[in-house]
FIZA-775196 format. One line per field, with one value per residue: residue in three letters; residue number from 0; x, y, z of N, C-alpha, C, O in turn. Coordinates in nm, 2 decimals. Layout:
% FIZA-775196
aa = [ALA:...]
i = [NUM:...]
nX = [X:...]
nY = [Y:...]
nZ = [Z:...]
caX = [X:...]
caY = [Y:...]
caZ = [Z:...]
cX = [X:...]
cY = [Y:...]
cZ = [Z:...]
oX = [X:...]
oY = [Y:...]
oZ = [Z:...]
This chain:
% FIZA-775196
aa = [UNK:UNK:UNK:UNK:UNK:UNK:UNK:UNK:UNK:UNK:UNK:UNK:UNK:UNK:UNK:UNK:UNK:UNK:UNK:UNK:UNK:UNK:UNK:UNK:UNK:UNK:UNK:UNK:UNK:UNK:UNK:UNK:UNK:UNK:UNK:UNK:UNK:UNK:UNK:UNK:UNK:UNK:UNK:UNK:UNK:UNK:UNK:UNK:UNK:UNK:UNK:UNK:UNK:UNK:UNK:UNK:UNK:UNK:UNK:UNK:UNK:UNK:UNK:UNK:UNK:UNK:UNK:UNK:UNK:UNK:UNK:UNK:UNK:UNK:UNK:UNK:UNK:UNK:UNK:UNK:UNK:UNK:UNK:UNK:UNK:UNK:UNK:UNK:UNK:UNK:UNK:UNK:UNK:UNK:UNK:UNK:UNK:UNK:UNK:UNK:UNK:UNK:UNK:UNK:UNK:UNK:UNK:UNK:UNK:UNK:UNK:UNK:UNK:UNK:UNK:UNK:UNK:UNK]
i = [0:1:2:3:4:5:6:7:8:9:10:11:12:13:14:15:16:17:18:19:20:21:22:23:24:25:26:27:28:29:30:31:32:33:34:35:36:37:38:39:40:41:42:43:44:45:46:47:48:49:50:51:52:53:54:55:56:57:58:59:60:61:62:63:64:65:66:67:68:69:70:71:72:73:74:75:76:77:78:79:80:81:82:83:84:85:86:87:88:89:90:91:92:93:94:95:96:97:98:99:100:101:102:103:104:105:106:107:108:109:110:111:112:113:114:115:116:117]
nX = [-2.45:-2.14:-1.97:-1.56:-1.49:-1.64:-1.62:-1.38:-1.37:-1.56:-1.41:-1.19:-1.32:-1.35:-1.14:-1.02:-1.15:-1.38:-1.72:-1.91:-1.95:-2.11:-2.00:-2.16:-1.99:-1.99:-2.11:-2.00:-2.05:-1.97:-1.67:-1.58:-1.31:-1.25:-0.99:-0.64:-0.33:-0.01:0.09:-0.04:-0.29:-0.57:-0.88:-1.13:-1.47:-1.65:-1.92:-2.18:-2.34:-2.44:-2.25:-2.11:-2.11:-1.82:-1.52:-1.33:-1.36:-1.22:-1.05:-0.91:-0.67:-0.57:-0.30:-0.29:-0.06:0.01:0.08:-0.03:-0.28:-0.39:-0.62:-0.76:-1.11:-1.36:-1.67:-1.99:-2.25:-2.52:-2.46:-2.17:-1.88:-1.57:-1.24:-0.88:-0.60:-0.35:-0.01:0.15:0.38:0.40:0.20:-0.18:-0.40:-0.61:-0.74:-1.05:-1.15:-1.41:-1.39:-1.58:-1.53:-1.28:-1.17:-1.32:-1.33:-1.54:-1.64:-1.61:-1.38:-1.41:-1.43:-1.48:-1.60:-1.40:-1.23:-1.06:-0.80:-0.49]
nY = [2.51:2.40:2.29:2.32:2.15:1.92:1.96:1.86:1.55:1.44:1.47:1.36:1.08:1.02:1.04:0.82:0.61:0.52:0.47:0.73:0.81:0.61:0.24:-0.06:-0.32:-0.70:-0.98:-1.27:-1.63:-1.93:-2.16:-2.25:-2.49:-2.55:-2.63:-2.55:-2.58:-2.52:-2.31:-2.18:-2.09:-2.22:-2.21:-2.03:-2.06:-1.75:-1.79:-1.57:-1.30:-0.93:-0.87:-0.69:-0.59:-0.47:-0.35:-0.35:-0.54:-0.72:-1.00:-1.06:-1.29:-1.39:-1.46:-1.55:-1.46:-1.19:-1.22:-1.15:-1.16:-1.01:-1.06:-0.97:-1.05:-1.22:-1.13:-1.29:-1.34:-1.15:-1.32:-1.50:-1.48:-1.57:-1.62:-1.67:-1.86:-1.68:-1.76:-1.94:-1.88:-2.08:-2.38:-2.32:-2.23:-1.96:-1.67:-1.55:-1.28:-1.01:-0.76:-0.52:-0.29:-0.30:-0.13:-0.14:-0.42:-0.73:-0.74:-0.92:-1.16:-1.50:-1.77:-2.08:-2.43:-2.59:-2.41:-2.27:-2.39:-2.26]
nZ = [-2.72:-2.61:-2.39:-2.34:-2.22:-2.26:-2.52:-2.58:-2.46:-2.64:-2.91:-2.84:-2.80:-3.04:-3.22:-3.08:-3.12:-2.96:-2.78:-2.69:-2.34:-2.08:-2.16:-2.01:-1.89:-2.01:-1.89:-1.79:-1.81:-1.89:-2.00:-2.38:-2.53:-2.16:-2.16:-2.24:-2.44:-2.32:-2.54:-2.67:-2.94:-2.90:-3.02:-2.84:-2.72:-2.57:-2.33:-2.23:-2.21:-2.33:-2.51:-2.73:-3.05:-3.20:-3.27:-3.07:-2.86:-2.65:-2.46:-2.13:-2.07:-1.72:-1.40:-1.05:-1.01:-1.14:-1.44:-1.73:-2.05:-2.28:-2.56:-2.90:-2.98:-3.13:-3.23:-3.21:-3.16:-2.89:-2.66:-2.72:-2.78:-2.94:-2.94:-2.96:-2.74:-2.60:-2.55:-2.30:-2.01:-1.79:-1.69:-1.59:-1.38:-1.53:-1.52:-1.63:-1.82:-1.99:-2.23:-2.38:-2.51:-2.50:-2.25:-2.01:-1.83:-1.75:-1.44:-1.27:-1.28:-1.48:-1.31:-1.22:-1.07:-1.26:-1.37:-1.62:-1.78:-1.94]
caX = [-2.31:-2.05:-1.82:-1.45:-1.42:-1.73:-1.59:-1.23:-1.36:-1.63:-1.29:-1.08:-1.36:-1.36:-1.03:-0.97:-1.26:-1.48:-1.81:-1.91:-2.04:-2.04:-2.04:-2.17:-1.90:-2.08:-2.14:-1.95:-2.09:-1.86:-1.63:-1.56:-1.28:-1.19:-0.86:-0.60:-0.20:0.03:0.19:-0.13:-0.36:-0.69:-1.00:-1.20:-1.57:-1.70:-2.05:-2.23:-2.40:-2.40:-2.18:-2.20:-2.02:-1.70:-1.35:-1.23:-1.39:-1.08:-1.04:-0.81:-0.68:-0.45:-0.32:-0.26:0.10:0.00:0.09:-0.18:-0.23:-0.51:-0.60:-0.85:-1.25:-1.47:-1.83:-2.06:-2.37:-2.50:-2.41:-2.13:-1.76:-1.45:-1.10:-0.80:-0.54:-0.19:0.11:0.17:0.50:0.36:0.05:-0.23:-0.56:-0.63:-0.91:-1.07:-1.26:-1.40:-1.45:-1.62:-1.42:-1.11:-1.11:-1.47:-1.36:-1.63:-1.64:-1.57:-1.34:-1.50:-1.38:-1.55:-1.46:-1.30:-1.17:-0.96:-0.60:-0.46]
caY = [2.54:2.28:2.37:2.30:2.02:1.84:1.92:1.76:1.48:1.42:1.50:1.25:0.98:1.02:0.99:0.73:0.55:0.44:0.51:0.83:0.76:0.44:0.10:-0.18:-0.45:-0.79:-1.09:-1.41:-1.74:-2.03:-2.10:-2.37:-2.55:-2.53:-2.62:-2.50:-2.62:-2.35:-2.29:-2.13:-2.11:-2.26:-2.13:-2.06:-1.98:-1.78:-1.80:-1.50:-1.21:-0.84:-0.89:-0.56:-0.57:-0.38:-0.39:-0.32:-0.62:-0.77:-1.10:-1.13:-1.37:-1.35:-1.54:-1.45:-1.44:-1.08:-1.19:-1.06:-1.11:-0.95:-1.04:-0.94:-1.09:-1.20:-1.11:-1.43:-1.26:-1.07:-1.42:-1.57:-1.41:-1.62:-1.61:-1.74:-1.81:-1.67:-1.83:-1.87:-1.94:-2.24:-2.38:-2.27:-2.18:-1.86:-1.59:-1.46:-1.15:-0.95:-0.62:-0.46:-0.16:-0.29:-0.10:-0.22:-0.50:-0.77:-0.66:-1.07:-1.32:-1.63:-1.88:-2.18:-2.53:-2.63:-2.32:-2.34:-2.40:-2.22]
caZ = [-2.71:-2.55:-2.30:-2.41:-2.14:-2.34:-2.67:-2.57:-2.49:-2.80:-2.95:-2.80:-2.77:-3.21:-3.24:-3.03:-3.20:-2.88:-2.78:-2.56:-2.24:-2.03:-2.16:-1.90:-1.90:-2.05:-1.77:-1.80:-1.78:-1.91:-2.14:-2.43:-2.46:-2.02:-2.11:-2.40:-2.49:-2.32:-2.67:-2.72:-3.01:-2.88:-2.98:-2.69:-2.70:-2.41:-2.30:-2.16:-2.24:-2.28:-2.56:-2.86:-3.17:-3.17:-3.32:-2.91:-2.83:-2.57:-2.34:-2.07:-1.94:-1.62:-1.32:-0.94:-1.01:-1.23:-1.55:-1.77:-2.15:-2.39:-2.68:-2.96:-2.93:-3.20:-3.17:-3.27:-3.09:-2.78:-2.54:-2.75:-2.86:-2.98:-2.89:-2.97:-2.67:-2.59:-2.53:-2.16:-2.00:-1.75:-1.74:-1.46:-1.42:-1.58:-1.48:-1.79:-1.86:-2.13:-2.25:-2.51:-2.58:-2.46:-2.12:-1.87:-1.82:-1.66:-1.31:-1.15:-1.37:-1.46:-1.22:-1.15:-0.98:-1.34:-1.42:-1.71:-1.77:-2.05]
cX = [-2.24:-1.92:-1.66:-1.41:-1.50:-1.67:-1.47:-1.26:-1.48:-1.47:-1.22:-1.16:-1.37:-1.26:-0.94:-1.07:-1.34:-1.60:-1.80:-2.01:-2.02:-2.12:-2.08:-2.05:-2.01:-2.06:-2.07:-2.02:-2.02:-1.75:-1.60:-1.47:-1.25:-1.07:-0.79:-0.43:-0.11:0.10:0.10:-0.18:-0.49:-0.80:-1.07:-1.34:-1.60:-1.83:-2.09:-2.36:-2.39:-2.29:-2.18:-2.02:-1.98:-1.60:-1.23:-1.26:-1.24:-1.11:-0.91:-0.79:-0.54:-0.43:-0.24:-0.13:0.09:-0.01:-0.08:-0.16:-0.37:-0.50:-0.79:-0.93:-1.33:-1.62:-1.89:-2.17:-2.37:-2.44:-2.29:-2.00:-1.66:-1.31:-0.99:-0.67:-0.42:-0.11:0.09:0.32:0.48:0.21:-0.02:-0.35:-0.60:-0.78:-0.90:-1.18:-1.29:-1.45:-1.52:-1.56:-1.32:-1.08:-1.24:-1.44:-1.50:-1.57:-1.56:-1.54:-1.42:-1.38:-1.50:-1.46:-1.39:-1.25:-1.07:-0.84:-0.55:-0.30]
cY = [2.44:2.34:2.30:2.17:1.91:1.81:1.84:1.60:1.40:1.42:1.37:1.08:0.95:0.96:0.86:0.59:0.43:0.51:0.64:0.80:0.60:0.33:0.03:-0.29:-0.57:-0.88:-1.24:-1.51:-1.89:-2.00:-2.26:-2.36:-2.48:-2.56:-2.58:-2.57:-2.44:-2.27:-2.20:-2.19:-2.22:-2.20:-2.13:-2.00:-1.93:-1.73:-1.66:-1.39:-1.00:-0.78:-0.76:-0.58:-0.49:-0.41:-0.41:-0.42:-0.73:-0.86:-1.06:-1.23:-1.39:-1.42:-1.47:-1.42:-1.25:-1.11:-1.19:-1.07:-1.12:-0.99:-1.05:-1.04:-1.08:-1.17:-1.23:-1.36:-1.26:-1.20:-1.47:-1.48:-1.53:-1.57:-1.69:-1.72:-1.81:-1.77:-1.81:-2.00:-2.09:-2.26:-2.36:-2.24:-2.01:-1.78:-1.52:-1.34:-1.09:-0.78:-0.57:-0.34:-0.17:-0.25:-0.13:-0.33:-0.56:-0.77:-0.87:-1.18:-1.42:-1.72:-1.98:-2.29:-2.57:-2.52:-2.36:-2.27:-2.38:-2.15]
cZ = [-2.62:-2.49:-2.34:-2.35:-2.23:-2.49:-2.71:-2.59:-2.62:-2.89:-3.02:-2.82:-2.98:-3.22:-3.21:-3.03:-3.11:-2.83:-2.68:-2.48:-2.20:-2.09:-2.09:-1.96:-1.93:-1.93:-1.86:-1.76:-1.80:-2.05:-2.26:-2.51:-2.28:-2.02:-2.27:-2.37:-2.45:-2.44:-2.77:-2.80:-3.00:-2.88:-2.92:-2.72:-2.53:-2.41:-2.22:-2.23:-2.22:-2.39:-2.66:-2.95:-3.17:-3.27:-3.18:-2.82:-2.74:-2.49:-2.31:-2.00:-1.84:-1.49:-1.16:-0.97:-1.11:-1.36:-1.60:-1.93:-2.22:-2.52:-2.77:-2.99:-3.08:-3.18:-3.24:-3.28:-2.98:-2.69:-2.55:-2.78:-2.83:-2.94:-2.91:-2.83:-2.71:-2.53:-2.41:-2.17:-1.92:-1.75:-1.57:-1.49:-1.47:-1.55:-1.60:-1.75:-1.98:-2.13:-2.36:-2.59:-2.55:-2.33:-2.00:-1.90:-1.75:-1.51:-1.27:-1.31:-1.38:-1.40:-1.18:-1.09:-1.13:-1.38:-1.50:-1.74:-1.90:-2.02]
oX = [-2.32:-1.82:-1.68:-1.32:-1.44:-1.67:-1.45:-1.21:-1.44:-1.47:-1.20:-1.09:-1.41:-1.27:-0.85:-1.07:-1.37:-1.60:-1.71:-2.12:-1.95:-2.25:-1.97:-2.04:-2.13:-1.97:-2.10:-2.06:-2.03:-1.73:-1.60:-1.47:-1.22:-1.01:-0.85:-0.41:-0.13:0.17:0.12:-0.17:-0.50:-0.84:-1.13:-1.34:-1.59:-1.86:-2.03:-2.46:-2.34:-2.23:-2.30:-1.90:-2.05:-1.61:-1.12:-1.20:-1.19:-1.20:-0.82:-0.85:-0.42:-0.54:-0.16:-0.10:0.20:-0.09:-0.19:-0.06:-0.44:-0.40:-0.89:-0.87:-1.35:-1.67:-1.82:-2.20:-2.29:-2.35:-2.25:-2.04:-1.65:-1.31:-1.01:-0.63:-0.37:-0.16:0.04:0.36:0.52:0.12:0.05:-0.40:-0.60:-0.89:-0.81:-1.26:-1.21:-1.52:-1.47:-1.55:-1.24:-0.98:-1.19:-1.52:-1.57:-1.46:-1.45:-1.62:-1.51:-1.26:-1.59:-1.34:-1.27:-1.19:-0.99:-0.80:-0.56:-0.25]
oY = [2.41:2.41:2.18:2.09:1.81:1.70:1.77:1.52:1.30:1.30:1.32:0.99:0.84:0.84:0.82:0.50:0.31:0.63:0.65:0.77:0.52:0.31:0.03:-0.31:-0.55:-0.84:-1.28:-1.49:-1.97:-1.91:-2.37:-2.26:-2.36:-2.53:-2.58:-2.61:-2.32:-2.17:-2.16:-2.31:-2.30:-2.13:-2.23:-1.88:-2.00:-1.64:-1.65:-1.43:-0.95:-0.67:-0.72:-0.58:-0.39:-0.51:-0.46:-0.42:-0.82:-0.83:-1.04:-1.27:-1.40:-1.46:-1.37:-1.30:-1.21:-1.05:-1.21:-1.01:-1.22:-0.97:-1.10:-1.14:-0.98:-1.22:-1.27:-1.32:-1.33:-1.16:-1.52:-1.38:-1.58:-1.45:-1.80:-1.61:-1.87:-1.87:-1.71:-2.09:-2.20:-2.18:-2.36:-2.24:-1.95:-1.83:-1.45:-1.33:-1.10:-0.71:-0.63:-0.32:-0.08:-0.31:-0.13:-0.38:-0.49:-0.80:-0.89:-1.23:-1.44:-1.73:-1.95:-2.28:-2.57:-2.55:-2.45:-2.16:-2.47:-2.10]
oZ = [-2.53:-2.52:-2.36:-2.40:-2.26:-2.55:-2.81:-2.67:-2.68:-2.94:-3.13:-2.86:-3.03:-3.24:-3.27:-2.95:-3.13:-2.86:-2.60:-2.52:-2.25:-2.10:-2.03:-2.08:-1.89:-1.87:-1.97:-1.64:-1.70:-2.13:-2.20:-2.59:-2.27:-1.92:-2.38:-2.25:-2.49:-2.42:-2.88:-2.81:-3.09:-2.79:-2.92:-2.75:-2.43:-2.48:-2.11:-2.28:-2.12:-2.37:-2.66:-2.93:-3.14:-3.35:-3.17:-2.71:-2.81:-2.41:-2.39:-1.90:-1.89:-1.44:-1.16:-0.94:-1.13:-1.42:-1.55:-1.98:-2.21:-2.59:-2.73:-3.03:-3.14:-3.08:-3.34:-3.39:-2.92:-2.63:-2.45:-2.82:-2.72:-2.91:-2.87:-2.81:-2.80:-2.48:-2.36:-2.23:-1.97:-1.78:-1.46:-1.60:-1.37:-1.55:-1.65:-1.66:-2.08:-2.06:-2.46:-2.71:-2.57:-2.28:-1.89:-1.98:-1.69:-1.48:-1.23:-1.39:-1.30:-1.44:-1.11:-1.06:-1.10:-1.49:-1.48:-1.73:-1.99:-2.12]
């Protein structure tokens, strides 16, 4: 028998068509290209691991100033997922992350010394 708070979210986690229970966030390691045209559309591979085929599959990427823009992650396999970038208003170094359901992100942006400018 399931107590009502269990069954809500079984429920909710259906409906809202993500897994139940915690995901791990996947681990960043690089990315290819390090740099993109701010006008967007560059496809970016990013290197890591930790990766699970999804449809919620999400990068961001975001710069100290706040701005912040998400967008939807192909899966390749577990080290490997695709991206195309957004538009940015100037150009800058950008901290990426990824998620697998859209909301865990990776716990520490990938930043290195070339960190890339998108």
């Amino acid at each position: 028998l399931l107590s009502w708070g269990t069954a809500l979210l079984l429920l909710l986690s259906a409906v809202a068509g993500q897994p139940v229970g915690f995901q791990p966030p996947p681990y960043l390691q690089r990315l290819y290209p390090d740099k993109g045209h701010i006008v967007g559309g560059t496809t970016v591979t990013i290197y890591g691991g930790g990766f699970t085929r999804g449809l919620h599959i999400t990068v961001q990427f975001s710069h100290s100033s706040g701005e912040v823009d998400q967008v939807r992650a192909e899966y390749v396999d577990a080290g490997r997922v695709t991206c195309v970038t957004p538009e940015r208003h100037t150009p800058h170094d950008a901290h990426v992350a990824v998620a697998n359901n859209g909301v865990t992100f990776s716990s520490f942006p990938l930043v290195a010394d070339d960190e890339g400018t998108y």
